[in-house]
C-alpha positions in Angstrom: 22.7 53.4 13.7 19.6 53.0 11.6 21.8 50.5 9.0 22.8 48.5 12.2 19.2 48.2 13.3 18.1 47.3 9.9 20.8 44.9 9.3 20.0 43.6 13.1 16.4 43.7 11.8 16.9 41.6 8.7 19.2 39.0 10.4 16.5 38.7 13.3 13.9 38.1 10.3 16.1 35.2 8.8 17.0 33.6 11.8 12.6 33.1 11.9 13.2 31.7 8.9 15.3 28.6 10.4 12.5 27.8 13.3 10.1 27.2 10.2 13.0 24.9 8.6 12.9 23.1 12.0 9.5 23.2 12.6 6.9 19.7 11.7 5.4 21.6 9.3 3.0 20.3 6.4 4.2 21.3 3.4 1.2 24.0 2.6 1.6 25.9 6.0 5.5 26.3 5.5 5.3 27.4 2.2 2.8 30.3 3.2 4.6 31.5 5.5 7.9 31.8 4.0 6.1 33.4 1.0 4.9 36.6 3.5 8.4 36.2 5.2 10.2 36.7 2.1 8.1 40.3 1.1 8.4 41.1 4.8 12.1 40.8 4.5 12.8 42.3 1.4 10.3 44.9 1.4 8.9 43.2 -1.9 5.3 43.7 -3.0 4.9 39.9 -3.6 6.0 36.7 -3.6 5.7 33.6 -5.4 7.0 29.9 -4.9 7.3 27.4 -7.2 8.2 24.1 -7.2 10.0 22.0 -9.8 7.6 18.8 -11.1 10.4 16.6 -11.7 8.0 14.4 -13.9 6.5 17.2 -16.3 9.5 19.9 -15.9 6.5 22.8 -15.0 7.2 24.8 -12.4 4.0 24.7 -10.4 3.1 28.0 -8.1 2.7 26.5 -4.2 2.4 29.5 -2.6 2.0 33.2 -2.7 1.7 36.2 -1.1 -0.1 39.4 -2.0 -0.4 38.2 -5.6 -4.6 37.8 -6.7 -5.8 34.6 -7.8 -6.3 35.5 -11.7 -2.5 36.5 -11.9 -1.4 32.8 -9.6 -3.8 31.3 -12.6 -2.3 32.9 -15.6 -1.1 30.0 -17.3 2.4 27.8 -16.8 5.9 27.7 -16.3 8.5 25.5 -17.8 12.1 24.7 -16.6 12.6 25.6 -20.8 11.7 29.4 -19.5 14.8 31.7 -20.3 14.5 33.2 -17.2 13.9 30.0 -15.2 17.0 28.1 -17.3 19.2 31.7 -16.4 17.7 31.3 -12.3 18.9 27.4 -12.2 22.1 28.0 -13.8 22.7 30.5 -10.9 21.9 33.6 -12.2 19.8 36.4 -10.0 17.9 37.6 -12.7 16.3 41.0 -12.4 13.9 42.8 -14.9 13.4 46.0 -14.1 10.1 46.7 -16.3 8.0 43.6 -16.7 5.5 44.8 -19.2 8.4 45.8 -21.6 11.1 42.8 -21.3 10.8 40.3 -24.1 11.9 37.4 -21.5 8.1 37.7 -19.8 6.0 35.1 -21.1 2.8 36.8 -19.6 3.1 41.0 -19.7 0.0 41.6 -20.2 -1.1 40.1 -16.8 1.7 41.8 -15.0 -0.1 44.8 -16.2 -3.1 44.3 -14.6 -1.9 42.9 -11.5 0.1 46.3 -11.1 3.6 44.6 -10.8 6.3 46.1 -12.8 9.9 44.9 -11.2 10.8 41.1 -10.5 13.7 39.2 -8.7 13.8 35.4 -9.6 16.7 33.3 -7.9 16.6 29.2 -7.4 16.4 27.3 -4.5 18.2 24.2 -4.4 19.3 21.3 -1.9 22.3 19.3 -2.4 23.1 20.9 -6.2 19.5 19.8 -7.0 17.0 23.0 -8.2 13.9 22.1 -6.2 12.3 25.6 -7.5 12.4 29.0 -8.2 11.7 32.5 -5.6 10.1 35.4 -6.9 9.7 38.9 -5.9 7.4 41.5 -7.4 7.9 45.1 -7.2 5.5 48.5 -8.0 8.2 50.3 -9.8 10.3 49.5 -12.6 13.7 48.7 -11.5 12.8 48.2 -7.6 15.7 45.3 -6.8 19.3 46.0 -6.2 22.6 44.2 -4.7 21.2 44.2 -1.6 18.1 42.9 -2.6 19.5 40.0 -4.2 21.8 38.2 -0.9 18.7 38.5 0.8 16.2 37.0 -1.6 19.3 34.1 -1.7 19.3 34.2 1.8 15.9 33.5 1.9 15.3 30.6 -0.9 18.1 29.3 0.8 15.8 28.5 3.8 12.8 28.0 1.6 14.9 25.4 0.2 15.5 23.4 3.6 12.4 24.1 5.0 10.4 22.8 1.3 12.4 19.6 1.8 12.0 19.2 5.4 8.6 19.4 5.0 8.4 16.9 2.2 10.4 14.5 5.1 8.1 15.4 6.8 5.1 14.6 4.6 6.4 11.2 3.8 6.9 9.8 7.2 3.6 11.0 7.6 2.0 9.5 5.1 4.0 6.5 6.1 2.7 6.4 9.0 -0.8 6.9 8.1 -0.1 3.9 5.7 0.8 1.8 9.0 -2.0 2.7 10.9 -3.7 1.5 8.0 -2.0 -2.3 7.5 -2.5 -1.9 11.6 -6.5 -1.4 11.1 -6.9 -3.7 8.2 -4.4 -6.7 10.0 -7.0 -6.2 13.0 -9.7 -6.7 11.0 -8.3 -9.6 8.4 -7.6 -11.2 11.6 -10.9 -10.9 13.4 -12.3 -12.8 10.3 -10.1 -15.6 11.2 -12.0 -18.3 13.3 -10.2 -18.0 17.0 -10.6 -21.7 17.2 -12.3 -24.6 15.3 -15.6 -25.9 16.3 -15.5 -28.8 18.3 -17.7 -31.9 16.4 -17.7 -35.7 17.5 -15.2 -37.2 15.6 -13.1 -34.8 14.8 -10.0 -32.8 16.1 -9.5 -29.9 14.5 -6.6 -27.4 14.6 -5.4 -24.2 12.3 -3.3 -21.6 11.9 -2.7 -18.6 9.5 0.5 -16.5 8.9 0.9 -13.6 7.0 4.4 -12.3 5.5 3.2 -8.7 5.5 0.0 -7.0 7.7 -2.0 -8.1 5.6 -2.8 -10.6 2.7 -5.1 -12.6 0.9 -5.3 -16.2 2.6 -8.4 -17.1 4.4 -9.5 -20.4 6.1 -12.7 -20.6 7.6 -15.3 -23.3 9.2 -19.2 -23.0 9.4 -21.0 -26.0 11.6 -24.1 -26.5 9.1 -25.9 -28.6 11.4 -25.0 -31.0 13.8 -23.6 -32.9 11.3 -22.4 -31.1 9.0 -19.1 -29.1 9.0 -17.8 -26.9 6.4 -14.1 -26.1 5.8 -12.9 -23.7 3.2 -9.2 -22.3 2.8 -8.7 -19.8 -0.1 -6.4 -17.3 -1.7 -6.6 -14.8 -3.6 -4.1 -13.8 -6.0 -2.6 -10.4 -5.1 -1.0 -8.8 -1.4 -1.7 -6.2 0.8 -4.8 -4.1 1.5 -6.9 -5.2 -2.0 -6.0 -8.8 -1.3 -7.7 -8.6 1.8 -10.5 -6.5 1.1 -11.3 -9.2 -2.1 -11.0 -12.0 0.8 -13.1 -10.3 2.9 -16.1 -9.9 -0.1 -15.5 -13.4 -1.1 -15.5 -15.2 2.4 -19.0 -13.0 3.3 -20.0 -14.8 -1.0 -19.0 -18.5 0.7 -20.8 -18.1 4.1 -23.8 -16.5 2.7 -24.1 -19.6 0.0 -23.2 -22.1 2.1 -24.6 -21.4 5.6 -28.2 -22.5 5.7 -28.0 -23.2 1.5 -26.3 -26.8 1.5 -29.6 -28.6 1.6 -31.1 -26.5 -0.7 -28.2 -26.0 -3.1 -25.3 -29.2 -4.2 -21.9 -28.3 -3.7 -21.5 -27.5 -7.6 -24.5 -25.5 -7.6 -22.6 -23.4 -4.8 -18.9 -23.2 -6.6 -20.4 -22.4 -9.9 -22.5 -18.9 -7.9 -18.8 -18.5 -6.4 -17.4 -18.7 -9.7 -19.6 -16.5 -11.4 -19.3 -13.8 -8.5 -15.3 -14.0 -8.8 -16.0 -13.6 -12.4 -17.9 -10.0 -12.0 -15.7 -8.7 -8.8 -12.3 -9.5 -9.6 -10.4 -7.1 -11.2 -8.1 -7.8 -14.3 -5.2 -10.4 -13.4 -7.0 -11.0 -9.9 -8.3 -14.7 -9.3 -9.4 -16.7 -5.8 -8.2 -20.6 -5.3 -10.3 -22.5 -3.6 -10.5 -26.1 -1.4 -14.2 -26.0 0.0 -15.1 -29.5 1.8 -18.2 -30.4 4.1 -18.0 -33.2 6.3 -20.9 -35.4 7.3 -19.7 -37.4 10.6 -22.8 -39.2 10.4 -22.1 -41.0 7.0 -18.3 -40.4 8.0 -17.7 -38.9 4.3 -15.9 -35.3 3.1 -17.3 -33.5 -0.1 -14.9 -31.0 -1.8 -14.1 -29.4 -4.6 -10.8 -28.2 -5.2 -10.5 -24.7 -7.3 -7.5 -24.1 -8.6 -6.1 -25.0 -5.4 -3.6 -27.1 -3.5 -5.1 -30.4 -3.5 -5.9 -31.5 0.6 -3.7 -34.3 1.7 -5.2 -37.6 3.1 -2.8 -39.5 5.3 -4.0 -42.9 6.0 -2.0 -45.7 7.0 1.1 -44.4 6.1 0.3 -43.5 3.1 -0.5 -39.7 1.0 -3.2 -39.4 -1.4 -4.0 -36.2 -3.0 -7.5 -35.0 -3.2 -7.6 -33.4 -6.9 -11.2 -33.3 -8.0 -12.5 -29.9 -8.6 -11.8 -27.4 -11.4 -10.0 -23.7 -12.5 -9.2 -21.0 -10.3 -12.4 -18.8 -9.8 -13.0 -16.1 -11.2 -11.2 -16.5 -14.9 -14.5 -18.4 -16.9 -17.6 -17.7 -16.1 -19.0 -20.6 -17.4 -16.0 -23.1 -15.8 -17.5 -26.4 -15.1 -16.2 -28.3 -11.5 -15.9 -31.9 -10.5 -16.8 -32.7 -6.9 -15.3 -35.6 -5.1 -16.6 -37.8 -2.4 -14.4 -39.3 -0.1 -15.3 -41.9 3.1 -13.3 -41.1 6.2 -12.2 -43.0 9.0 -10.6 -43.4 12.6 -6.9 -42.6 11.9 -7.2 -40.2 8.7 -5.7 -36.9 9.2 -6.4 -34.3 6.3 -4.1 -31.1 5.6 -5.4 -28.0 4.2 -3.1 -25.5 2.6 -2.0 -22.8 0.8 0.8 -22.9 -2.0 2.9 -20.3 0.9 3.6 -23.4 3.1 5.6 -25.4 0.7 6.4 -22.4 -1.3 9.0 -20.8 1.7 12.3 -20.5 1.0 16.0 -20.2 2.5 18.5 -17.7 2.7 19.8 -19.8 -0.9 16.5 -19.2 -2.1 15.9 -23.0 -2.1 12.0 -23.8 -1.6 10.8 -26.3 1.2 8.4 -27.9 -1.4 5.9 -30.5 -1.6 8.8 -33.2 -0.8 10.1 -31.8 2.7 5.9 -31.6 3.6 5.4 -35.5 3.0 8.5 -36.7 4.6 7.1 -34.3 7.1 3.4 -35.5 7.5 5.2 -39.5 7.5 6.5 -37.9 11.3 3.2 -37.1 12.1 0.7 -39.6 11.1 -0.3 -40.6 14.3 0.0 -36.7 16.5 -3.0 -34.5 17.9 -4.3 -32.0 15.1 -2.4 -29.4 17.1 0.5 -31.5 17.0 0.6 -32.0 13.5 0.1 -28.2 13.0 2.9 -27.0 15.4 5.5 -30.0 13.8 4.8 -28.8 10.5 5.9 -25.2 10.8 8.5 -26.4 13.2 10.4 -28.6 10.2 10.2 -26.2 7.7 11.7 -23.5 9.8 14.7 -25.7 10.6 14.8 -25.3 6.5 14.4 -21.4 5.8 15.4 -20.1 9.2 14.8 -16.7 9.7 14.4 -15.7 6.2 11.6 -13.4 5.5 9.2 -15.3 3.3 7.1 -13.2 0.1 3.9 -15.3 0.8 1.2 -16.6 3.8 0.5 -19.7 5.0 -2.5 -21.2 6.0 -2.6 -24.7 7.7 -6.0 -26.5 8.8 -5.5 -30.0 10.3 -7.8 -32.6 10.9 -7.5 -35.5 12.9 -10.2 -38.2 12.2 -10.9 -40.2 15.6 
């Protein structure tokens, strides 16, 4: 009757073991409580549990119960380690007296930690050795036959549970990553203008697309005066979270040199303190392209300089001219000189701003849209609404790459001249 009860005892103790498996665990609070679950089962004096670094091949302690930090500390444990090599070959290795057995890396601290017997089996998943289970005992040959099925029983669970709980961790984490992209998507987008200022003689539309969350386009307007209206699109080199954190330092650089500073400061005098600040904040490989352009509806003229960028488009009459003038990418010379261009406007013009992801969209053949498809494009629209123009443009080229998902954004600012 008592063996029954124990036995009944035992299995109730290992069934436990399958809530924790089931349980949303983190991966710390599962691995402490199967550690005291596996001395409360056996009757051991300690536990330890270590997990395989698949990377280094050390076996690195997780967990443990009723062992004292200086012995958890005592130095590492290899995969090369006879009686780790014996454990994940499927060996239950016993030693009956630690401080004797030549196959003990550390006697001496088994000594002092008053552990004399140990029980190491493996825990795997799917064939793979994920890590090792170890018992301690007080005497010298504590562990027996009966010892050994239930320390397998045990890493058995600790096996499932371990990798549930790294599920677990990573759809977490994955989460936590998209409430992130969420957060930082909110706030790219709040740094978009919700619509364009409204000046005489112009009609202004714009519209930005990202192919992730995030990413590094920008297009922004700042009224100067009444006058005065300044258009910058940009993009920086790079996806994601950085990419948008760099757009968000460079477009507070532009506003706080151009707001307010365009009387005091020329245009180059600006691009070359935007220049120099890329220079110092981006990191290696990162660069920002630049088209910045004030318009003066009084004198009917645009001012740019184009950075690296995708030259605007003047459509006038019929006909495409590219507007060139400007420089190198930001950010790669310090000292990079920049050529500004001057431009008269008139009733009729329409401009297109861009980035390189409009034209750079491609197909499920992997065939880009390109600069060609966007003139025979703008030809359609030479004489629409800036809204118009904007909506027709994306239209055509998703006729062309239908519903294929696209590795770069878009940014499109349109500008009707009236």
């Amino acid at each position: 009757m008592k063996i029954l009860k124990k036995t009944t005892k035992r299995e109730e103790q290992i069934y436990q073991l399958t809530t924790l498996v089931a349980g949303g665990f983190a991966l710390g609070d599962v691995l402490d409580k199967l550690a005291r679950a596996a001395v409360d089962i056996t009757g051991a004096k300690a536990c330890s549990i270590r997990l395989l670094d698949g990377e280094t091949g050390e076996l690195q302690t997780r967990s443990t119960f009723g062992l004292s930090q200086e012995y958890r500390n005592k130095g590492p444990v290899s995969k090369d380690d006879p009686v780790i090599k014996a454990a994940f070959a499927g060996e239950a290795v016993v030693i009956a007296d630690m401080w004797s057995d030549e196959r003990v890396k550390y006697p001496r601290a088994s000594e002092e930690e008053g552990i004399v017997s140990q029980l190491t089996v493996k825990m795997q998943f799917k064939d793979k050795p994920v890590g090792v289970l170890r018992l301690y005992g007080s005497k010298p040959g504590t562990f027996i036959e009966d010892d050994i099925s239930l320390a397998r029983a045990v890493a058995s669970q600790c096996a499932l549970a371990i990798t549930n709980a790294r599920y677990y961790a990573r759809a977490l984490q994955g989460a936590q990553v998209a409430q992130q992209m969420k957060l930082a998507g909110t706030i790219q987008r709040r740094m978009i203008p919700k619509e364009a200022p409204k000046m005489p003689h112009l009609d202004i539309d714009a519209i930005y697309k990202p192919c992730f969350g995030v990413g590094g386009d920008l297009y922004d307007f700042m009224q100067l005066d009444e006058n005065h209206l300044a258009i910058t699109v940009a993009d920086v080199i790079g996806k994601g979270i950085p990419a948008a954190l760099m757009m968000s330092s460079f477009r507070g650089m532009i506003r706080a040199y151009a707001d307010g500073g365009h009387k005091r400061h020329s245009m180059s005098e600006i691009i070359d303190k935007l220049n120099k600040n890329a220079y110092s904040e981006c990191a290696d490989g990162e660069f920002v392209t630049l088209f910045y352009a004030i318009m003066n509806i009084a004198e009917m003229t645009m001012t740019y300089c184009s950075c690296g960028h995708e030259p605007t488009l003047l459509i006038r009459d019929g006909k495409i001219a590219e507007l060139k003038k400007g420089g190198l990418v930001l950010g790669v010379i310090e000292d990079a000189e920049y050529e500004i261009g001057t431009i008269k406007i008139k009733s009729g013009d329409r401009l297109l701003f861009y980035t390189d992801g409009l034209i750079d969209a491609v197909n499920f053949d992997e065939k880009i849209w390109g600069i060609d498809n966007l003139y025979k494009t703008l030809k359609k629209c030479s004489s629409v609404s800036a809204r118009k123009m904007v909506h027709d443009i994306l239209g055509y080229r998703r006729r062309f790459t239908g519903l294929a998902r696209q590795t770069d954004d878009t940014s499109i600012v349109a500008v009707r001249v009236f």
